[in-house]
C-alpha positions in Angstrom: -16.1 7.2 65.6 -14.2 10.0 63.6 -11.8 7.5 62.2 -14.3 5.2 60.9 -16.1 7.6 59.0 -12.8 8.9 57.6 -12.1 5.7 56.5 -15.2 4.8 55.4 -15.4 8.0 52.9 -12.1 7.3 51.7 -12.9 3.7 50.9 -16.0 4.5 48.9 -14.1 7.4 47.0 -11.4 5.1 46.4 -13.8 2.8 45.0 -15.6 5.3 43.0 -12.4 6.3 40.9 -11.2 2.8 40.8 -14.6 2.1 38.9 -14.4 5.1 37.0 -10.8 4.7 35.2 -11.5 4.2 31.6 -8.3 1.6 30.3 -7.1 2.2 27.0 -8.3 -1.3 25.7 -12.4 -0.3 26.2 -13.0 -0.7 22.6 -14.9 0.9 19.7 -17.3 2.1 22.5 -15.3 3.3 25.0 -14.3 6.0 22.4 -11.7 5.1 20.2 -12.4 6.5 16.5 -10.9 5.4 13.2 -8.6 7.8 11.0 -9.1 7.3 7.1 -5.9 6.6 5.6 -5.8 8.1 2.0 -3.0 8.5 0.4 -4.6 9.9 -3.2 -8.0 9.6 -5.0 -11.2 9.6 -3.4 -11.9 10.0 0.0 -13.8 7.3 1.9 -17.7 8.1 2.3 -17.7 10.8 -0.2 -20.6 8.3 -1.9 -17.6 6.8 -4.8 -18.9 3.2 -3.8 -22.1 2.2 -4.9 -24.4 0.8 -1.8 -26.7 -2.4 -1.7 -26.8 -5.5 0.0 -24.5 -7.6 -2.6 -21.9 -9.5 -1.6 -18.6 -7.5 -0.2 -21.4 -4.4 0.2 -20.6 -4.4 3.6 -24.3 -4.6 4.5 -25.6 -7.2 6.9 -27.2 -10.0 5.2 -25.0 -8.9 2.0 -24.3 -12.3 1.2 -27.8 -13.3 0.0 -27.2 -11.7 -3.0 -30.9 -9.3 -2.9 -30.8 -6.0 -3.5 -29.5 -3.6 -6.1 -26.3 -4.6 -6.0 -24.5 -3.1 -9.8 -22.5 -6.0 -10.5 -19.3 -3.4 -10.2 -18.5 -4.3 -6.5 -16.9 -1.6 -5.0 -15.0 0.0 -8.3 -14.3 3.7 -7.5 -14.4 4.7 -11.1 -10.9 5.7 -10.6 -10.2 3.8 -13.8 -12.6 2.5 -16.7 -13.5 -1.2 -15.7 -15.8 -3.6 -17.4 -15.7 -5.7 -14.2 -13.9 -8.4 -15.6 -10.9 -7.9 -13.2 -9.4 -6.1 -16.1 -8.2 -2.9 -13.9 -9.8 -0.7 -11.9 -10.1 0.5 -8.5 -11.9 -1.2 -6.2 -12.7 -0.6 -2.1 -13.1 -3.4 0.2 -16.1 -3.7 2.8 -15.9 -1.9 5.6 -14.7 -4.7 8.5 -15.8 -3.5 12.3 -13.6 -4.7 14.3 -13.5 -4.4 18.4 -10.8 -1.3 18.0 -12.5 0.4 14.9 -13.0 -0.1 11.6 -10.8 -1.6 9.0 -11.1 -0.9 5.2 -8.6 -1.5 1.9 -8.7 -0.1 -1.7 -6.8 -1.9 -4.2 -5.8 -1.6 -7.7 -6.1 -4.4 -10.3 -4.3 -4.2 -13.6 -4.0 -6.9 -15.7 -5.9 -9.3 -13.8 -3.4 -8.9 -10.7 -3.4 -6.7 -7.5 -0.5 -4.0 -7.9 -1.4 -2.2 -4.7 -3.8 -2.4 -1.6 -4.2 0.8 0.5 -5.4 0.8 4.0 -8.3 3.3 3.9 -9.2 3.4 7.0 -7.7 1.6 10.3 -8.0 2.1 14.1 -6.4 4.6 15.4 -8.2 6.1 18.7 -5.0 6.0 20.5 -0.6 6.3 20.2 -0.9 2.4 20.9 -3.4 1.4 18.3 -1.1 3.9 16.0 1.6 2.2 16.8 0.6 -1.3 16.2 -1.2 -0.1 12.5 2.3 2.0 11.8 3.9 -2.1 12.4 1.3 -4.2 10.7 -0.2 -2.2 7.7 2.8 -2.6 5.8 3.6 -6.0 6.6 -0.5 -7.4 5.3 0.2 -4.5 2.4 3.4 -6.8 1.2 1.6 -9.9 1.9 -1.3 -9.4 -0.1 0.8 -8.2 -2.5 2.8 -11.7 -2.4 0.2 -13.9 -2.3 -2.4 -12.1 -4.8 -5.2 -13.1 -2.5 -6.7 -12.6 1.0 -4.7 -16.0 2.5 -2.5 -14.1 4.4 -0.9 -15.0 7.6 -1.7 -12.7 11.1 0.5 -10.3 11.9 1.4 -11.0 15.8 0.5 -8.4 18.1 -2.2 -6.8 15.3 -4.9 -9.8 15.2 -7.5 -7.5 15.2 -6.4 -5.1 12.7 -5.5 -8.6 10.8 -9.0 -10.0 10.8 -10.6 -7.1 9.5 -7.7 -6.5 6.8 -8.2 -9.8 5.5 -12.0 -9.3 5.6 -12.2 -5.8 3.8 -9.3 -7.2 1.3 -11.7 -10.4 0.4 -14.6 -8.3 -0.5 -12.4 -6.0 -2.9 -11.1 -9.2 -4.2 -14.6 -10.6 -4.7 -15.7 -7.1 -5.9 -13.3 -6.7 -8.6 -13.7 -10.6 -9.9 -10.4 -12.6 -9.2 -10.4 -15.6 -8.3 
């Protein structure tokens, strides 16, 4: 009898920290957090983006263009812009993706993208660091390439790849090229 009940208990407690174990691939709500990337400028959140419910506002239902939407997307006033994909700053959506969230900036001049910078990326653990330390620079140089948000998946970083194109289509649609 004294051996059954020891290895009943030890079943169930094997079975309670078997349930228990929290993997590293839970997701957004399983407590990984995003790190904003800034690398000059304005911080992300400090209120430089106007809000609204315009397209590439990052609001749900943004795309039926209500709302008080300025007509300036998401131009940080980092530069004077008219809008007219002139120059200018501008900051993509913010993309929620299964790991975190996912946003870009980029910088227009002359009608043309000259730089994107991942403002913020996941980053709730080394792995998720390790995979953004890979495939940031590689949709960075491929954005730059193609001017546009047609860019190919980085493999092992689809996630991360979705939301970068995502966030990099709404600054594209924010600052007005093509």
């Amino acid at each position: 009898m004294r051996r059954i009940t020891i290895w009943l208990l030890s079943t169930v407690t094997a079975l309670v920290l078997l349930f228990s174990y929290r993997t590293s691939t839970m997701g957004v709500g399983g407590g990984t957090s995003a790190v904003a990337v800034d690398r000059g400028g304005t911080t992300p959140g400090s209120g430089d983006t106007p809000t609204g419910t315009g397209p590439g506002s990052g609001v749900p239902g943004g795309d039926t263009g209500e709302g008080a939407n300025t007509g300036q997307g998401g131009n940080t006033g980092d530069s004077a812009s008219t809008g007219d994909s002139g120059g200018g700053s501008y900051d993509g959506s913010v993309a929620q993706t299964r790991w975190g969230p996912v946003q870009v900036r980029i910088t227009v001049a002359g009608g043309r993208i000259t730089d994107v910078t991942a403002l913020q990326v996941p980053d709730g653990n080394f792995r998720d660091q390790q995979i953004n330390d890979y495939a940031v620079p590689i949709l960075r140089q491929a954005a730059l390439t193609a001017q546009s948000a047609r860019i190919d998946t980085v493999s092992g970083a689809t996630v991360t790849s979705d939301g970068y194109r995502e966030s990099l289509q709404a600054a594209i649609d924010a600052a007005h090229l093509r």
